[in-house]
VEXDREN-2710 file (C-alpha; in Angstrom, 1 decimal):
% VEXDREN-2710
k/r/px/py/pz
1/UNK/171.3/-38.8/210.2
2/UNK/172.1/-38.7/206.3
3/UNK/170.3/-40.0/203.7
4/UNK/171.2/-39.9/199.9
5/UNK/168.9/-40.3/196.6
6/UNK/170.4/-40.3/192.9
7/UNK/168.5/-38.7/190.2
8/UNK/168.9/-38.9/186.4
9/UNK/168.4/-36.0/183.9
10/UNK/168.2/-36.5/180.9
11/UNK/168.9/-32.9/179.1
12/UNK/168.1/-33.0/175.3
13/UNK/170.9/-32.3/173.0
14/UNK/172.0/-33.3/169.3
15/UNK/174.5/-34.9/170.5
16/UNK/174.6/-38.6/171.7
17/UNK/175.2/-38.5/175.1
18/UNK/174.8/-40.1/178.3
19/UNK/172.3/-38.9/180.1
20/UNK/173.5/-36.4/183.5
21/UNK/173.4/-38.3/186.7
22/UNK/173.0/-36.1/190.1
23/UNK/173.6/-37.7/193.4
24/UNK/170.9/-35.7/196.3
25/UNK/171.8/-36.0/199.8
26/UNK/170.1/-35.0/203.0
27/UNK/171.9/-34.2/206.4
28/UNK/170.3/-33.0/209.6
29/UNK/172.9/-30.8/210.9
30/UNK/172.8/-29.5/215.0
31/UNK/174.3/-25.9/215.6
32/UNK/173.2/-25.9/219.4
33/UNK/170.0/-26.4/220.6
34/UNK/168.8/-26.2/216.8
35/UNK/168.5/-28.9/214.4
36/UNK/168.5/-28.1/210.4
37/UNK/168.1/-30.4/207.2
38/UNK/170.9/-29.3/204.4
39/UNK/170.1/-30.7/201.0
40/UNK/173.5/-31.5/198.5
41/UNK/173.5/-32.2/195.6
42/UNK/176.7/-33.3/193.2
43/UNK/176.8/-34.1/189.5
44/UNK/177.9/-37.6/189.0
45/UNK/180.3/-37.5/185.6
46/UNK/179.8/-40.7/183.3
47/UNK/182.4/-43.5/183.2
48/UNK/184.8/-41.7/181.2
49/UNK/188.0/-42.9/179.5
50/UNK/191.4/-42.2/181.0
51/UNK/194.0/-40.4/179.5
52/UNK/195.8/-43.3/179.3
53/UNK/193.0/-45.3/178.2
54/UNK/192.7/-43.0/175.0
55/UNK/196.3/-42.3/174.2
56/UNK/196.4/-47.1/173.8
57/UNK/193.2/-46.2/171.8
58/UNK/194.8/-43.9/169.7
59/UNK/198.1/-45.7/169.0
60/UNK/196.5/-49.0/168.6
61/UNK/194.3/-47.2/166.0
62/UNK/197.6/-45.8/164.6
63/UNK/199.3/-49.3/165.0
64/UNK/196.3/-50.6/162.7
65/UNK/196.3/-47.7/159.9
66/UNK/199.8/-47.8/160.0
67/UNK/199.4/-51.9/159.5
68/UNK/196.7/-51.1/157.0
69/UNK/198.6/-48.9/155.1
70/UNK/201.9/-51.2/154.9
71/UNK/199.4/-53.9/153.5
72/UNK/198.0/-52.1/150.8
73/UNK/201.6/-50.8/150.1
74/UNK/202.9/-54.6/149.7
75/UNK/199.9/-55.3/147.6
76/UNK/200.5/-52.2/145.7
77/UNK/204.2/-53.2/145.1
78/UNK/203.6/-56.6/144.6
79/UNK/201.4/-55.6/141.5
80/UNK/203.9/-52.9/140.6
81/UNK/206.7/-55.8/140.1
82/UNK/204.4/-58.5/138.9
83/UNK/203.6/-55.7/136.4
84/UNK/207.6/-55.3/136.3
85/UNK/208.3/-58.9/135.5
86/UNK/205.7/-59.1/133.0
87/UNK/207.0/-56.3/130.8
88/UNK/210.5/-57.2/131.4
89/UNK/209.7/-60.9/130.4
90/UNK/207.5/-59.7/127.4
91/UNK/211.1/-57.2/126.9
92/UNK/212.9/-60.4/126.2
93/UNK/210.4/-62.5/124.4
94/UNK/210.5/-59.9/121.8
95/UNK/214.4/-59.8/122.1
96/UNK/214.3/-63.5/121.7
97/UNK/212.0/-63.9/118.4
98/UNK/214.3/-60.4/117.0
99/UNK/217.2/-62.5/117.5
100/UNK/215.6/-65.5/116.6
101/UNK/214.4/-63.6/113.3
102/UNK/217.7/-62.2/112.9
103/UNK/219.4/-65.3/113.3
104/UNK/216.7/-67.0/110.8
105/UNK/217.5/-64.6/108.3
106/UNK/221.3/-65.0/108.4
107/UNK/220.8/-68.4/108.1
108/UNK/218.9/-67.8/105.5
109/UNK/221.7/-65.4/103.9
110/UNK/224.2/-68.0/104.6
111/UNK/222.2/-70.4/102.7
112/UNK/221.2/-68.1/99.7
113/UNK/225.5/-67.3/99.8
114/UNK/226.0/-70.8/100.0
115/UNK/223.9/-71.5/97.0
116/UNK/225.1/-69.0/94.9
117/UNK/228.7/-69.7/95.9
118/UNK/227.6/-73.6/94.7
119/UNK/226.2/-72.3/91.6
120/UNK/229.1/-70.3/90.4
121/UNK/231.3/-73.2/90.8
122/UNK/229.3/-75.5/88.8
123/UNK/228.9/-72.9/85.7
124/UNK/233.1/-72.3/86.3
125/UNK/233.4/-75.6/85.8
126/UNK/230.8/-76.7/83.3
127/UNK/232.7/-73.4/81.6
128/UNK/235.9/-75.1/81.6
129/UNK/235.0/-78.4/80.9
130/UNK/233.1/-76.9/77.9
131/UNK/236.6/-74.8/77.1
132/UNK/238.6/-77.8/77.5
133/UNK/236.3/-80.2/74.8
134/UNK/236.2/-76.8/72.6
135/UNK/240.4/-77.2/73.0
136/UNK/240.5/-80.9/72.8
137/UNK/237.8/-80.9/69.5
138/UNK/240.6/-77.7/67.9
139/UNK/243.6/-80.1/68.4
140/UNK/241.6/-83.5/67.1
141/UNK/240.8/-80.8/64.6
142/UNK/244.2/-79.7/63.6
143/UNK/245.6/-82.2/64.0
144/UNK/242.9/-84.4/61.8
145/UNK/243.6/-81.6/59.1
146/UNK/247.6/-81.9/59.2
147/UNK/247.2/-86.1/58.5
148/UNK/244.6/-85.1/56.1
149/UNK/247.3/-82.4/54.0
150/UNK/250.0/-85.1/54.6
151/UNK/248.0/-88.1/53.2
152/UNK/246.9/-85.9/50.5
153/UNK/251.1/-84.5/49.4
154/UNK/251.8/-88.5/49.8
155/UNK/248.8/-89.3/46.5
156/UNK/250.1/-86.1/44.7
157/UNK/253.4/-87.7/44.1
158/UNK/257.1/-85.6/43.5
159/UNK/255.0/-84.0/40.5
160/UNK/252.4/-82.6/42.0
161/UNK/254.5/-81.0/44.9
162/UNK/256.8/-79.9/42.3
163/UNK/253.7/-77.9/41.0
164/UNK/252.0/-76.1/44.7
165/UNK/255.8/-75.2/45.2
166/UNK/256.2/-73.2/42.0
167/UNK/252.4/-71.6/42.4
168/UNK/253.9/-70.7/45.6
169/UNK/257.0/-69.0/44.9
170/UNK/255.7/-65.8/43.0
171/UNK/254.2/-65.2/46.4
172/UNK/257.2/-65.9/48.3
173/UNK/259.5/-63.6/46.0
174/UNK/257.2/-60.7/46.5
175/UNK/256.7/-60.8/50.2
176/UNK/261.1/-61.2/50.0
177/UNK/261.3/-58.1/47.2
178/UNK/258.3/-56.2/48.7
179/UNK/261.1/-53.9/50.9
180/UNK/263.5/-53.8/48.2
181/UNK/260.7/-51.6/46.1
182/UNK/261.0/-49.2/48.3
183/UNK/264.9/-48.2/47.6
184/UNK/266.1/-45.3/45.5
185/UNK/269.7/-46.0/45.3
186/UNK/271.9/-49.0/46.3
187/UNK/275.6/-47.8/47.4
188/UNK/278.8/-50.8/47.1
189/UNK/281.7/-50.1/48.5
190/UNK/284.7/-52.1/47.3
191/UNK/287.9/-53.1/49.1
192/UNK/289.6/-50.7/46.6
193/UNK/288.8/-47.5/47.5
194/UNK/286.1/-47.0/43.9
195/UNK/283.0/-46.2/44.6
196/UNK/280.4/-47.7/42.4
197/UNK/276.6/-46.9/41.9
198/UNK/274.0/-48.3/40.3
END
């Protein structure tokens, strides 16, 4: 006849543990004509994992790091190119308003050139039109002058011209004579062969 009894032992330890679980059993043996009770006992190990069970443990805790990981990667890298964009958008904004500026301002040169061109024109041609009067008021001049000598020999009568042309010729015959002063001798030669000097 057997009988069996389990016992639990708790053993004290830092550790959390389960406690330690014995299994006692009793067996009346017969050896002959004499009958003896053996006692057994057997230490009863705690539902443990499997080998297998802990290797799915650890690669579904791998599986979820590894998951965990790629997730704060994306979220890393979708701030790294948000960041990206921004600075490349802010890159050509600025670009933009430079050219913008720059374009502004050669506008603004062309303008100011245009300006100046429109200017110079106007005083070239306010200059000639003041030349051309200046010319036109000479001739009206000269010409006044000329009708004004002419009506003025026409009341002097034959006499009077008679007299500026005399008062004139003193003048004349110096300017003519003026070259002759300046000779020392005056050589003729004749169709005869004499020489004559004066």
């Amino acid at each position: 006849m057997s009988s069996s009894v389990i016992l639990w032992v708790s053993e004290r330890s830092h550790q959390a543990q389960p406690p330690t679980t014995y299994t006692l059993s009793s067996e009346t043996k017969t050896t002959g004509d004499h009958q003896s009770l053996v006692w057994t006992y057997s230490r009863i190990v705690p539902h443990s994992e499997s080998t297998q069970q802990r290797k799915e443990k650890v690669n579904q805790q791998t599986v979820d790091s590894k998951r965990e990981l790629d997730l704060q990667k994306a979220f890393f890298n979708q701030d790294v190119d948000m960041k990206k964009a921004e600075t490349q958008l802010a890159y050509e904004l600025q670009a933009a308003k430079e050219q913008k500026g720059a374009h502004c301002f050669a506008a603004g040169q062309r303008q100011k050139i245009k300006t100046l061109l429109i200017a110079e024109a106007e005083k070239i041609k306010m200059i000639r039109d003041v030349e051309a009067e200046a010319s036109m008021i000479e001739a009206v001049g000269k010409a006044e002058k000329l009708r004004l000598k002419a009506d003025a020999y026409q009341q002097y009568g034959e006499a009077a011209k008679t007299a500026l042309v005399l008062e004139a010729l003193p003048k004349i015959a110096s300017k003519v004579t003026a070259p002759l002063v300046k000779i020392d001798e005056i050589v003729i030669l004749s169709g005869e062969g004499s020489l004559v000097t004066g």
